[in-house]
Backbone as CSV, one residue per row, in Angstrom:
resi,resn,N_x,N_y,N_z,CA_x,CA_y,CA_z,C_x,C_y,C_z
1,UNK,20.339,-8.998,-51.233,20.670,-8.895,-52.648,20.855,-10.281,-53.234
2,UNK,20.155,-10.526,-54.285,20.649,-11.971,-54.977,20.919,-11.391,-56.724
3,UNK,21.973,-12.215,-56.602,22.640,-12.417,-58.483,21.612,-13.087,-59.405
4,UNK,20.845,-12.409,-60.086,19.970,-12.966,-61.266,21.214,-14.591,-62.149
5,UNK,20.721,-15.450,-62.167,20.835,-16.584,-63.458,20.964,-15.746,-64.760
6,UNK,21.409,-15.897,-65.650,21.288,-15.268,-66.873,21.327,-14.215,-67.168
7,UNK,22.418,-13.629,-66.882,23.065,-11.877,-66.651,24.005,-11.887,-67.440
8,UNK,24.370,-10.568,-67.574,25.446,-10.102,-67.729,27.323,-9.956,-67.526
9,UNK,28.082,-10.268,-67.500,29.270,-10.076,-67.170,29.428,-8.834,-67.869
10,UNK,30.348,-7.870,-67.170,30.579,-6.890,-67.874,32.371,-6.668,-67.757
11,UNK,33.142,-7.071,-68.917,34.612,-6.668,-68.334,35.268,-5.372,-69.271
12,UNK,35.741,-4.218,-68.268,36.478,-3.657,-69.244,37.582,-3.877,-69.637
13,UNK,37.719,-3.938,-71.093,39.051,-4.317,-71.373,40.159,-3.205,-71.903
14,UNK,41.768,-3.174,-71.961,42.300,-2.294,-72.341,43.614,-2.793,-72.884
15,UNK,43.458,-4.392,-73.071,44.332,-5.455,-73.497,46.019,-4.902,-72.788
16,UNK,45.742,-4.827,-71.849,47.002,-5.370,-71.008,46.874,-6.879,-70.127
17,UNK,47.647,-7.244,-69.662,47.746,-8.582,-69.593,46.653,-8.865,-68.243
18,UNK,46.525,-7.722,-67.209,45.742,-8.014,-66.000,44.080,-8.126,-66.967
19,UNK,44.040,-7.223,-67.910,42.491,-7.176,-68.031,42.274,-8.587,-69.037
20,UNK,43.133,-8.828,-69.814,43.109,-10.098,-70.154,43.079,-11.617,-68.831
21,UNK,43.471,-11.477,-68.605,43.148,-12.118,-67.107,41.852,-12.456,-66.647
22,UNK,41.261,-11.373,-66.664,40.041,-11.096,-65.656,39.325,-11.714,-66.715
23,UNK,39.604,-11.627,-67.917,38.121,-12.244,-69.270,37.733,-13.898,-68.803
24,UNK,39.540,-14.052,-69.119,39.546,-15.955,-68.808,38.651,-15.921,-67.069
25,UNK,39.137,-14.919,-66.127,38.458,-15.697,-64.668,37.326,-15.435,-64.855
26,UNK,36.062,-15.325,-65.994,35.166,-14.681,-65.771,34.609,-16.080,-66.723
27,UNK,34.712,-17.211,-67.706,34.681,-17.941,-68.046,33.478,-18.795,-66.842
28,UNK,34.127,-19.134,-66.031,33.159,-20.211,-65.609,32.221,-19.249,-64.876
29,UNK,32.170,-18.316,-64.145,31.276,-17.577,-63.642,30.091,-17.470,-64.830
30,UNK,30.316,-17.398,-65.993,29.553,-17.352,-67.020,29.056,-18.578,-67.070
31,UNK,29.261,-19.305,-67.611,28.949,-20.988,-67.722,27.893,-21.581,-66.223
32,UNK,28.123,-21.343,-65.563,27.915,-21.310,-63.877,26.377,-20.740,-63.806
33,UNK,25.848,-19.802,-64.256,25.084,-18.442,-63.769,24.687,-18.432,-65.491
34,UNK,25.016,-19.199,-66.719,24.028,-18.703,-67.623,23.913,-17.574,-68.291
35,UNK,25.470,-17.123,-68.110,25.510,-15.385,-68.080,25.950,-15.267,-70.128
36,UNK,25.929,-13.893,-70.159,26.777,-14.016,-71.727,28.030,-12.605,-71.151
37,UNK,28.674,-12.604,-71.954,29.984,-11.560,-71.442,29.842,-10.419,-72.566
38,UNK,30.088,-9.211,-71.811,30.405,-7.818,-72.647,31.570,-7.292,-72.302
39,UNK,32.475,-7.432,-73.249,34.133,-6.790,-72.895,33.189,-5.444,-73.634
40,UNK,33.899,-4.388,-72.876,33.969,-2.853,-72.869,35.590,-2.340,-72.934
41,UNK,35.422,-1.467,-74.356,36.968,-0.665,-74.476,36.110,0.418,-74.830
42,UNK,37.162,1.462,-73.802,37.139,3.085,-73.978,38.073,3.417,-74.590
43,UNK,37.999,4.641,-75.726,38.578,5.073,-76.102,38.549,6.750,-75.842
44,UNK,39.901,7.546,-75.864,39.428,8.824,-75.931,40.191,9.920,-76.879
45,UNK,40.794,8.841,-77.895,41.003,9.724,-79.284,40.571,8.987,-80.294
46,UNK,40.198,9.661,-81.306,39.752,8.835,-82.437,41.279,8.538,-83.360
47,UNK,41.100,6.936,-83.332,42.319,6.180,-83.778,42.602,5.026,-82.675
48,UNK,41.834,5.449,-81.547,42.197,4.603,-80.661,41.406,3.537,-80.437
49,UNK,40.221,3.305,-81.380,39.303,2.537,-81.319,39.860,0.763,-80.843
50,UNK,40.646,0.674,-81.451,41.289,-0.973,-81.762,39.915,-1.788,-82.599
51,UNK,39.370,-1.733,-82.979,38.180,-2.388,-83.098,38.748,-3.748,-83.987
52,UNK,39.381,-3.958,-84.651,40.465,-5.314,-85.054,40.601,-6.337,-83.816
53,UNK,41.159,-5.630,-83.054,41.814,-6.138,-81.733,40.476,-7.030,-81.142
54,UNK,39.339,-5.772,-80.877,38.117,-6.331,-79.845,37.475,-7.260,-80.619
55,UNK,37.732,-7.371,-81.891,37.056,-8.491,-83.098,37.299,-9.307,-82.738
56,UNK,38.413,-9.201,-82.377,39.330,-11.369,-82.488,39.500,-11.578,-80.750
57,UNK,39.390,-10.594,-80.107,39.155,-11.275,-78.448,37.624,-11.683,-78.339
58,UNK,36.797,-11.087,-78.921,35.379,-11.549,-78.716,35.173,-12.878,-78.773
59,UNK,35.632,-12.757,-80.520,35.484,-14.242,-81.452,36.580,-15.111,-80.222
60,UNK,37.686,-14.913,-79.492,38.626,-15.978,-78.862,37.833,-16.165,-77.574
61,UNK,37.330,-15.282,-77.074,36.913,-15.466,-75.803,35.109,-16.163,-76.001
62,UNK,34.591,-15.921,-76.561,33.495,-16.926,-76.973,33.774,-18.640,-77.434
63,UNK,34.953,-18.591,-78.036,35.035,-19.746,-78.428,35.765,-20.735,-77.189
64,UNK,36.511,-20.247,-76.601,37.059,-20.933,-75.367,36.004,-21.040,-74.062
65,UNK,35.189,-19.719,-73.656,34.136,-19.763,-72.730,32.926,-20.929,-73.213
66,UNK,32.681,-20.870,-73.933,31.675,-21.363,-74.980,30.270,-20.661,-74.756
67,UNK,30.595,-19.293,-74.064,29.030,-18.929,-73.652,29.303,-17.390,-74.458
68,UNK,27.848,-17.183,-74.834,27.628,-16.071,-76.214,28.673,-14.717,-75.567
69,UNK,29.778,-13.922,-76.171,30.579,-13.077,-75.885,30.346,-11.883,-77.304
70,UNK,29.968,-10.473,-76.488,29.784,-9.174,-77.098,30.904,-7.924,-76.696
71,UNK,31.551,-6.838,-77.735,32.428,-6.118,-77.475,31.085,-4.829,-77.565
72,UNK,31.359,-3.849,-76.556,31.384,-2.648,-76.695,32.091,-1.500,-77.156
73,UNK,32.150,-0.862,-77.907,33.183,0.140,-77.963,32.938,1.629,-78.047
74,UNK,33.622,2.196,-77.042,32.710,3.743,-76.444,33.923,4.638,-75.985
75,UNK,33.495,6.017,-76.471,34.327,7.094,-76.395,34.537,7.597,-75.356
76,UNK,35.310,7.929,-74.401,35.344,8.634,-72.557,36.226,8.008,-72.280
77,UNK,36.326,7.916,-70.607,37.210,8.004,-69.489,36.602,6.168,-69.383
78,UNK,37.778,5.280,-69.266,36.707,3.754,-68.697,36.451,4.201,-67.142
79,UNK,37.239,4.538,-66.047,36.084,4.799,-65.287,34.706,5.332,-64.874
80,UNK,34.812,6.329,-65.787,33.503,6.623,-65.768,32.224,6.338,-66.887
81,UNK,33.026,5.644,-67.818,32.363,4.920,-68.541,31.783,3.338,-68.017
82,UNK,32.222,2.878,-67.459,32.358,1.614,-66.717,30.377,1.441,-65.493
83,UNK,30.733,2.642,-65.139,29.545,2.274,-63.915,28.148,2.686,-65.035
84,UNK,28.183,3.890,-66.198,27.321,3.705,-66.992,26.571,2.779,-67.771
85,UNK,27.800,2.003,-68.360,27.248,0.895,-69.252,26.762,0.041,-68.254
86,UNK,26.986,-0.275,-67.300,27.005,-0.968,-66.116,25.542,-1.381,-65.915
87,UNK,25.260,0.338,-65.849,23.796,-0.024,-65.593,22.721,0.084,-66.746
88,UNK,23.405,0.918,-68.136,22.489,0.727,-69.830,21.944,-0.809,-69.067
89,UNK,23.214,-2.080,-69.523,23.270,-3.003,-69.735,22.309,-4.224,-69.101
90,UNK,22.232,-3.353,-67.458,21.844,-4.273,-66.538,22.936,-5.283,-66.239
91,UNK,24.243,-4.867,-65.723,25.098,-6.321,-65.924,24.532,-6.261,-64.630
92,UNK,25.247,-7.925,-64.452,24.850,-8.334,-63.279,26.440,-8.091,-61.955
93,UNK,27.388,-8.438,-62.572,28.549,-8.416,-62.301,29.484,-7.596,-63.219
94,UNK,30.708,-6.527,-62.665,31.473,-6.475,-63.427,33.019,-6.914,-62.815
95,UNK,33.637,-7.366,-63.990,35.439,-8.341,-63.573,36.177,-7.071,-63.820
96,UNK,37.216,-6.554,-63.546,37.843,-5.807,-63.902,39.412,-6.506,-63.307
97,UNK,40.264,-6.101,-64.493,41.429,-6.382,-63.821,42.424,-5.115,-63.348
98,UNK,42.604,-4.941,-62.332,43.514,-3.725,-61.917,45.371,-3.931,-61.885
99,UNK,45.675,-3.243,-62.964,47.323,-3.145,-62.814,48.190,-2.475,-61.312
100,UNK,47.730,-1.360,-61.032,48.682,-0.398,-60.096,47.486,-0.551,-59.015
101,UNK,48.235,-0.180,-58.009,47.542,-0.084,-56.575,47.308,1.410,-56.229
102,UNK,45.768,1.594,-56.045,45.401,2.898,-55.463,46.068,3.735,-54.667
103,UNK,46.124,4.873,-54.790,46.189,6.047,-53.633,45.845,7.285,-53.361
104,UNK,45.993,7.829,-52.268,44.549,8.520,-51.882,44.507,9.772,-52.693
105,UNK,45.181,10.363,-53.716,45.235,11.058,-54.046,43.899,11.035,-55.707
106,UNK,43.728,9.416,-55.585,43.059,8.641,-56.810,41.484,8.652,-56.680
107,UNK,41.412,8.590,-55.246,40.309,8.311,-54.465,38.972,9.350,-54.891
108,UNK,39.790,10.770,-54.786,38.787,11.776,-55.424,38.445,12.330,-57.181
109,UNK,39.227,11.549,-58.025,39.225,11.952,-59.579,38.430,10.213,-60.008
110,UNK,38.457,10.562,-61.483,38.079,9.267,-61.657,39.685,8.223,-62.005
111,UNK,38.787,7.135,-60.649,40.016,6.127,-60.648,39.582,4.968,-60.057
112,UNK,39.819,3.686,-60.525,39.373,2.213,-60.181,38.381,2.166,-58.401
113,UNK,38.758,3.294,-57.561,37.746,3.164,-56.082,36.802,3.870,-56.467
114,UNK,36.779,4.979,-57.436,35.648,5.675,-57.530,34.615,4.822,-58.473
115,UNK,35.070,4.775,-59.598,34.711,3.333,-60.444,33.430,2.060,-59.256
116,UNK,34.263,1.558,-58.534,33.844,0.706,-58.160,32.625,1.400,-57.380
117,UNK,32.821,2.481,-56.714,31.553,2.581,-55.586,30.439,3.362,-56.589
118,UNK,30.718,3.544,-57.673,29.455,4.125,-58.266,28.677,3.123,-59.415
119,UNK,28.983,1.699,-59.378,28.425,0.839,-59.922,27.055,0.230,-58.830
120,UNK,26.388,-0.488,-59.915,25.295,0.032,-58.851,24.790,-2.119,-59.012
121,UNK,26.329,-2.706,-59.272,26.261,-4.034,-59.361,27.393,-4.503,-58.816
122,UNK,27.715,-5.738,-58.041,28.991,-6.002,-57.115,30.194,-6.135,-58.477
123,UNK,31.150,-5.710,-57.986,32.327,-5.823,-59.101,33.682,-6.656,-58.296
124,UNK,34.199,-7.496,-59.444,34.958,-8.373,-59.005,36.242,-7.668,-59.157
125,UNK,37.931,-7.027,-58.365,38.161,-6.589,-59.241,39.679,-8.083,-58.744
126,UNK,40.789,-7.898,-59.959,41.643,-8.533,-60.184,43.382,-8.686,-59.921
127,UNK,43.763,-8.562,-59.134,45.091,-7.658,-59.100,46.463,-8.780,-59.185
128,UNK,46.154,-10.129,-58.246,46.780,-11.070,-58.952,47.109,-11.149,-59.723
129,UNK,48.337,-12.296,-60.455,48.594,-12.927,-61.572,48.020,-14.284,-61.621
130,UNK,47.817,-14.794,-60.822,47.635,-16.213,-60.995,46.240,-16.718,-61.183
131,UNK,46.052,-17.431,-62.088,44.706,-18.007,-62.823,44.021,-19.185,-62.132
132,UNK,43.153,-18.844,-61.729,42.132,-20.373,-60.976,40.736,-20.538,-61.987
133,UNK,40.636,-21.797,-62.035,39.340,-22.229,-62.848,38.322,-21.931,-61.832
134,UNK,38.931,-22.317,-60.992,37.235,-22.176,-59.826,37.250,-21.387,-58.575
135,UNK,36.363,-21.996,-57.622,36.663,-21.023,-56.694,36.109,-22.022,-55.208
136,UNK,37.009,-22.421,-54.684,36.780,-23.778,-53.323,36.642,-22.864,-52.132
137,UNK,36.983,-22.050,-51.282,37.069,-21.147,-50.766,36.673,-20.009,-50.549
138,UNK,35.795,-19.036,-50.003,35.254,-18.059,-50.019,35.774,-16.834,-48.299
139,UNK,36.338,-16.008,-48.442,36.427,-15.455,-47.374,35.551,-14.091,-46.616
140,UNK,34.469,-14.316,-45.900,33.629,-13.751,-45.599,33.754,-12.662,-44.313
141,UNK,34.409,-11.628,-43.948,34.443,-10.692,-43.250,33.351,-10.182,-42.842
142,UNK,33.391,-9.827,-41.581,31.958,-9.232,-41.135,32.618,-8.255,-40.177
143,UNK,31.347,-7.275,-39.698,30.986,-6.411,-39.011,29.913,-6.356,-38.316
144,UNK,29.918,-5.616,-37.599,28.286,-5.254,-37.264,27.386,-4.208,-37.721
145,UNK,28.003,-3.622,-39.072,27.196,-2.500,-39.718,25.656,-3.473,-40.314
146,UNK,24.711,-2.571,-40.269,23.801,-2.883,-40.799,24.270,-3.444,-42.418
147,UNK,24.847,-2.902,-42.973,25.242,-3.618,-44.623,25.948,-4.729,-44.615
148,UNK,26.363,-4.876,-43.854,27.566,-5.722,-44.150,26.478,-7.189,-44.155
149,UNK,25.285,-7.666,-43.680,24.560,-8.536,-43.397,24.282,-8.901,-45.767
150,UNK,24.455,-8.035,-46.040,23.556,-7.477,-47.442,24.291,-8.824,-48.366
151,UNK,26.160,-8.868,-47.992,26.404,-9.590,-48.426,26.587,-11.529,-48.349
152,UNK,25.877,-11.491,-47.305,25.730,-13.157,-47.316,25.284,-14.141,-48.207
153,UNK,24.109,-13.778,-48.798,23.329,-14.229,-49.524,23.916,-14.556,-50.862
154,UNK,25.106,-13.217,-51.086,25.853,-13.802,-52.502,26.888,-14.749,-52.128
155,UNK,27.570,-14.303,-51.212,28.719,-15.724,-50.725,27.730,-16.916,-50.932
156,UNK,26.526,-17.398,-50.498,25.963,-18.397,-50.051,25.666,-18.846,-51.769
157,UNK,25.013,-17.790,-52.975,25.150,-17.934,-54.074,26.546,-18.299,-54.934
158,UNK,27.329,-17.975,-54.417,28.563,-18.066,-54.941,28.856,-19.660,-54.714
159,UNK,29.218,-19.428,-53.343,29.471,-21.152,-52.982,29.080,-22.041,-53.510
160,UNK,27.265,-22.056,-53.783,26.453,-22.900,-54.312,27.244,-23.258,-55.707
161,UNK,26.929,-22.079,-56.169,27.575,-21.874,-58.296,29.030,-23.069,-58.079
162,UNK,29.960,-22.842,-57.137,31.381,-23.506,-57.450,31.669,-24.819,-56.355
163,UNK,30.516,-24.923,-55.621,30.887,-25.998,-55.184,31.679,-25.358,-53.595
164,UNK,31.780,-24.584,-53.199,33.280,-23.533,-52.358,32.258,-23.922,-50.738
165,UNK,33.009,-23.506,-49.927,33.564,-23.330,-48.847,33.267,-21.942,-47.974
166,UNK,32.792,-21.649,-47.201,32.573,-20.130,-46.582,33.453,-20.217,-45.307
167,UNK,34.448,-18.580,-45.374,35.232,-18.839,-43.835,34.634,-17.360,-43.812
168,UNK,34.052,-17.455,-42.337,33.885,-16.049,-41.732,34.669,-15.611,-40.675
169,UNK,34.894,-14.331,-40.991,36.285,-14.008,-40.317,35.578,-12.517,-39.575
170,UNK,35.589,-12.378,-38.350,35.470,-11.635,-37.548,36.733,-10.780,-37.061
171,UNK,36.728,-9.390,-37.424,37.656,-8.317,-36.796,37.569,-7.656,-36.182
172,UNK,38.283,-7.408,-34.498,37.734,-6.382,-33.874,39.225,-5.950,-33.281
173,UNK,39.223,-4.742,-32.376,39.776,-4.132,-31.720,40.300,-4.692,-29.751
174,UNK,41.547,-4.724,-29.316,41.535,-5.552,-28.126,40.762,-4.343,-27.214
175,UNK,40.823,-3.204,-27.264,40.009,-2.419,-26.678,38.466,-2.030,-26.464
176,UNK,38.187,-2.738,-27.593,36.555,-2.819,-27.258,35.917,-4.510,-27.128
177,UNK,35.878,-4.482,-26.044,35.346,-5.993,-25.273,34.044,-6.059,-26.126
178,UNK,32.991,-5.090,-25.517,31.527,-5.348,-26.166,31.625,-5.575,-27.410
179,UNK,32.220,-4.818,-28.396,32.183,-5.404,-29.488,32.818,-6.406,-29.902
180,UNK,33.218,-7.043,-29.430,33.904,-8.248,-29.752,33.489,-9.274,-29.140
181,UNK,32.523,-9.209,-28.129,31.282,-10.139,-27.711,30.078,-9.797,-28.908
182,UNK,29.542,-8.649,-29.380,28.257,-8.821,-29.913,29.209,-9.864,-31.666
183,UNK,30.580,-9.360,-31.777,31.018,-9.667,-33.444,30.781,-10.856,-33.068
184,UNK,31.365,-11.622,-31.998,31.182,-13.415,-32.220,29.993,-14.014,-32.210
185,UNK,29.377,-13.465,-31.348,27.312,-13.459,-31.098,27.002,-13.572,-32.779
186,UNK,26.826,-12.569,-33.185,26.446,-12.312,-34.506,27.425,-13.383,-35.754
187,UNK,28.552,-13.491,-35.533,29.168,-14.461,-36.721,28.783,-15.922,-36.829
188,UNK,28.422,-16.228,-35.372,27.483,-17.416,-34.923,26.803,-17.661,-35.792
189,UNK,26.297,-16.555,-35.855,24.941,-16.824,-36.264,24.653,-16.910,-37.632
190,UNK,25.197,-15.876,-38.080,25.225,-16.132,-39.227,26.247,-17.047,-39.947
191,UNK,27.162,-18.204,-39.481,27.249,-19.439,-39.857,26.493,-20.526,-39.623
192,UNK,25.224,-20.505,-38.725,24.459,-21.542,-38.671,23.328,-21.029,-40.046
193,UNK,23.190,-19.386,-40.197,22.616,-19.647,-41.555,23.260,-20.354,-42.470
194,UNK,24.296,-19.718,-42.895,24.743,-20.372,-43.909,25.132,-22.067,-44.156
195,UNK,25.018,-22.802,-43.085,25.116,-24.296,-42.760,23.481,-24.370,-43.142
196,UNK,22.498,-24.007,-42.637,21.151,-23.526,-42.728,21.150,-24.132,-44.370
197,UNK,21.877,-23.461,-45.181,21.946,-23.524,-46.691,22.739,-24.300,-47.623
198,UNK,23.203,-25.255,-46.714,23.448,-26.228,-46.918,25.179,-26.334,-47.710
199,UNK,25.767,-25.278,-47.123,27.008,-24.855,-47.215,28.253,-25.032,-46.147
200,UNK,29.175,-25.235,-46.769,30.011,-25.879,-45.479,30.863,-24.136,-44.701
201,UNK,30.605,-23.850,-43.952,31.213,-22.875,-42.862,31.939,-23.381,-41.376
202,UNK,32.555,-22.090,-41.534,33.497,-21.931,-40.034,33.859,-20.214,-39.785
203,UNK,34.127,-20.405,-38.392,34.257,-18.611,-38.553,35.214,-18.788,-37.749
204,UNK,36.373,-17.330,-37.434,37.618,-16.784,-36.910,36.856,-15.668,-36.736
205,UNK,37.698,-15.372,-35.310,37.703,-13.767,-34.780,39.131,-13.575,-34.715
206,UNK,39.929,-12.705,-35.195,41.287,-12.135,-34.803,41.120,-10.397,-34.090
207,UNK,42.303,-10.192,-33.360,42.216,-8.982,-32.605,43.500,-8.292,-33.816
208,UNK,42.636,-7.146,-34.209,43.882,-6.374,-34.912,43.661,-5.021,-35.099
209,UNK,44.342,-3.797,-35.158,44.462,-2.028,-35.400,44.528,-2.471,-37.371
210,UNK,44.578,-3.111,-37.593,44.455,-2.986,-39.034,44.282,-3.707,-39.879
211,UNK,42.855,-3.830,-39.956,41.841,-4.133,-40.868,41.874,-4.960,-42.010
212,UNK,42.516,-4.054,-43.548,42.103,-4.505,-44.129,43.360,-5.623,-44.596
213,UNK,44.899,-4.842,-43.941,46.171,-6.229,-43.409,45.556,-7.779,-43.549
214,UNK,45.190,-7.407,-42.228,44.378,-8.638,-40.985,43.267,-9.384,-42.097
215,UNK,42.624,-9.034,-42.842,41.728,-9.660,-44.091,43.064,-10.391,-44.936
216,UNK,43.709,-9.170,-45.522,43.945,-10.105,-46.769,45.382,-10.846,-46.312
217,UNK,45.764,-10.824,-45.210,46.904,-11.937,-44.886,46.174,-13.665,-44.584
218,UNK,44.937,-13.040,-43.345,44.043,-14.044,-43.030,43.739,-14.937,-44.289
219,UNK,43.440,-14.373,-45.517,42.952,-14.807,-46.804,43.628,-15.808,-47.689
220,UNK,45.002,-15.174,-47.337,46.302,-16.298,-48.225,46.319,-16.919,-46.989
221,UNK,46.702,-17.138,-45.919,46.984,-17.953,-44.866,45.679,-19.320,-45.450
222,UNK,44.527,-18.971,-45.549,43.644,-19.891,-45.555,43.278,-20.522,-47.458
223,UNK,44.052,-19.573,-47.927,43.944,-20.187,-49.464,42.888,-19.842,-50.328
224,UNK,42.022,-18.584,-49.581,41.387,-18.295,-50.335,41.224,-17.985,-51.685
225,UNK,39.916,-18.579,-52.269,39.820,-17.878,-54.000,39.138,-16.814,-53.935
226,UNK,38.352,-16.168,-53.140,37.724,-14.889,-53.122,37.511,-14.380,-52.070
227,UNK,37.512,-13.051,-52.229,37.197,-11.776,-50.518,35.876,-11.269,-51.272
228,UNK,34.915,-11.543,-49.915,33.808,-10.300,-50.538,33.376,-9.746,-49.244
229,UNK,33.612,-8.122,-49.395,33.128,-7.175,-48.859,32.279,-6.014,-49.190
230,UNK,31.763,-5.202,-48.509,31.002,-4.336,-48.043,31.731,-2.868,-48.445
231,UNK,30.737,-2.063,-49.755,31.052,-0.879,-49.571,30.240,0.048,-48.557
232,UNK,30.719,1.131,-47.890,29.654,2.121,-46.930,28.961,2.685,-48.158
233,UNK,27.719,2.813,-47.556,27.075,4.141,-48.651,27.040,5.413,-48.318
234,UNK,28.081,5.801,-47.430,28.466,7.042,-47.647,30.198,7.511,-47.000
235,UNK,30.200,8.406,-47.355,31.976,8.377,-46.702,32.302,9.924,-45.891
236,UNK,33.103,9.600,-44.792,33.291,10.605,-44.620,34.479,11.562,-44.749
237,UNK,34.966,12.716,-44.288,35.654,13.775,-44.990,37.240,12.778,-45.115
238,UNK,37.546,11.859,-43.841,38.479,11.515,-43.578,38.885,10.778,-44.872
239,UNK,37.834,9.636,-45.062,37.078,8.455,-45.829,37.479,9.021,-47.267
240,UNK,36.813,9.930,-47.446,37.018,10.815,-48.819,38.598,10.664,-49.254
241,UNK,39.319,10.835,-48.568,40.419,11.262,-48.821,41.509,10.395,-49.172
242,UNK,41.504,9.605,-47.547,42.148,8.699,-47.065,41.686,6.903,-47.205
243,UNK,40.261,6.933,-47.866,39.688,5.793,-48.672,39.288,5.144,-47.387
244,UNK,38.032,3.718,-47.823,37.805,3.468,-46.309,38.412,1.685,-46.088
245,UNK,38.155,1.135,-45.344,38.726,-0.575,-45.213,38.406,-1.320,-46.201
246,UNK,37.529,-0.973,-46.798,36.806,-1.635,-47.663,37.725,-1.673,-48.844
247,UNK,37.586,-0.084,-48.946,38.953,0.280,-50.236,39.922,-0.022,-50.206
248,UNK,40.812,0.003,-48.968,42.060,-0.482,-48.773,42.168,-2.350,-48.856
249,UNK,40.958,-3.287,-49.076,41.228,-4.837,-49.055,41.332,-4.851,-50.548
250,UNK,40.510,-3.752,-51.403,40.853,-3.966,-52.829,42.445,-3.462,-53.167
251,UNK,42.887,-2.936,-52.279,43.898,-2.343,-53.270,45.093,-3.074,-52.499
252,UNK,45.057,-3.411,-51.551,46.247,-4.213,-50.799,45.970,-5.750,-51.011
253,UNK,45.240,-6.789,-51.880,45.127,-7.784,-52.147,45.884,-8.381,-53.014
254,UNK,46.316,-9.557,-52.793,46.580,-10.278,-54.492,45.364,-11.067,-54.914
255,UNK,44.660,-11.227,-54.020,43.306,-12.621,-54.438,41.841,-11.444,-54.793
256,UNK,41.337,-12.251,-55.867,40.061,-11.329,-56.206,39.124,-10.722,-54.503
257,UNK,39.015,-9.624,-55.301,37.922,-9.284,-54.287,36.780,-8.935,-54.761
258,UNK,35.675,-9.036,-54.406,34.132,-8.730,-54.613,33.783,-7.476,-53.808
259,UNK,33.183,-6.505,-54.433,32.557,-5.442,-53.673,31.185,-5.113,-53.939
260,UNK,30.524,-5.236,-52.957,29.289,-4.874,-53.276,29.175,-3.856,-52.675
261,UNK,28.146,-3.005,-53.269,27.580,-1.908,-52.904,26.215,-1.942,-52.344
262,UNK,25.895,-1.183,-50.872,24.331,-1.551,-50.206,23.410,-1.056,-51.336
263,UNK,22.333,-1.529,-50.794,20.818,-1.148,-51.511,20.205,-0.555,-50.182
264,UNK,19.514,0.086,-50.736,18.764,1.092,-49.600,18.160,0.390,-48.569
265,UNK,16.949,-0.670,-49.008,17.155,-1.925,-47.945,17.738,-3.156,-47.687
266,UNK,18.079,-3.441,-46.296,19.326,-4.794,-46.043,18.355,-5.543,-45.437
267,UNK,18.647,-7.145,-45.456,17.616,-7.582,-44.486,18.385,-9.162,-44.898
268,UNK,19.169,-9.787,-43.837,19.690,-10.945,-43.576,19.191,-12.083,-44.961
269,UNK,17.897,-12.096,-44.801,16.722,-13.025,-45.704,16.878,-12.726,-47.257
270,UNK,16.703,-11.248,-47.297,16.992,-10.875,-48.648,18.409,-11.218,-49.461
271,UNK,19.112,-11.067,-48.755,20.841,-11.291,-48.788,21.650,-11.487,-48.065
272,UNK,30.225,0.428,-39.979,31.284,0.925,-39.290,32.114,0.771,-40.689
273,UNK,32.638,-0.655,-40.967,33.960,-0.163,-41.459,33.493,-0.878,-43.181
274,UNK,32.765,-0.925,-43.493,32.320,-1.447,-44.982,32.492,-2.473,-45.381
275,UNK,32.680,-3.665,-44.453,33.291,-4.941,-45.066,32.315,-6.003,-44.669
């Protein structure tokens, strides 16, 4: 998968202070990539438009980004409004800022995990308070699922755009030896690509029962400005319910996370637990 130059940002907004947030971190990603920005507000009574409001964030957030900024304004649910316009638009990316932390009860209605896995473009989402201009740091989790390979290519894009840093971080289980010989085999390797690309890397293996913990502690320990992982493209009954690792690094984070979603084909060149 690679991020088109001259895209889209897509943020929904609902002017609380997290989604305001996410506009400003979406500033240089724009500037960076050539992009122009579409804040999106849902409404679902008439009166609730704000359209005053989305006037003067457009006009503020264009004038501070300095790159061309457009409001949407559309009647429904924003989650399920969100992965639509998503794709009208062609964004390339969407920022979202998330207030409350998921649970599994969220997982099956429309709610910020469902949101995210039915966009059919990687979404950044926001849960922090704290504001960074850039991004020096990148934290790269792997697996050995066939998808999880899908996302290199944007870390390696990313890095490029900010100047950043790639740490690949390998997770396995103390009970399974083989896999924790093929995870280091394979993280190898794919840090000599990414050195390959002229990017500065290093990789960690830690032994841990929990996942997506073991990510986002690993993440502040190392100072990361971004997590990007791997959604599954499909889930199972458990998964459904109980959400999968992937879901749980978005919702147990303070530092942005990136989620991409696979494309039907993966292939290293082009671009288990979803991360």
């Amino acid at each position: 998968m690679k991020l088109q130059e001259r895209g889209t940002l897509l943020i929904p907004i609902d002017f609380t202070e997290q989604s305001l947030l996410a506009v400003k971190q979406a500033y240089n990603l724009a500037k960076y990539t050539h992009s122009k920005i579409v804040l999106l507000h849902s409404y679902e009574k008439v009166g609730e438009e704000k359209y005053e409001e989305l006037k003067a964030l457009t006009k503020l957030t264009e004038t501070e980004s300095g790159v061309p900024t457009e409001f949407m304004n559309v009647k429904g649910d924003i989650y399920n409004e969100v992965p639509r316009i998503a794709e009208e638009i062609s964004a390339t990316i969407v920022i979202v800022g998330l207030e409350s932390h998921m649970s599994s009860k969220n997982i099956v209605g429309p709610s910020a995990s469902k949101m995210i896995r039915e966009c059919n473009c990687p979404v950044i989402s926001i849960r922090g308070k704290e504001h960074k201009d850039g991004c020096e740091n990148i934290l790269l989790p792997l697996d050995l699922s066939r998808e999880s390979r899908e996302k290199v290519d944007v870390a390696v894009q990313f890095a490029h755009y900010f100047g950043a840093s790639i740490r690949i971080l390998g997770v396995f289980s103390l009970s399974d030896a083989a896999y924790e010989n093929q995870l280091l085999a394979y993280s190898h390797q794919v840090k000599q690509y990414i050195k390959g690309k002229g990017i500065s890397c290093s990789n960690k293996s830690i032994a841990s029962e929990s996942l997506a913990d073991t990510i986002v502690e690993y993440a502040n320990k190392i100072e990361s400005d971004l997590i990007i992982i791997m959604n599954k493209p499909t889930l199972s009954i458990k998964e459904f319910f109980s959400g999968t690792e992937a879901q749980k690094v978005v919702d147990v984070s303070n530092l942005p996370v990136m989620t991409i979603n696979p494309t039907k084909k993966v292939s290293l060149n082009s671009f288990g637990t979803g991360l």
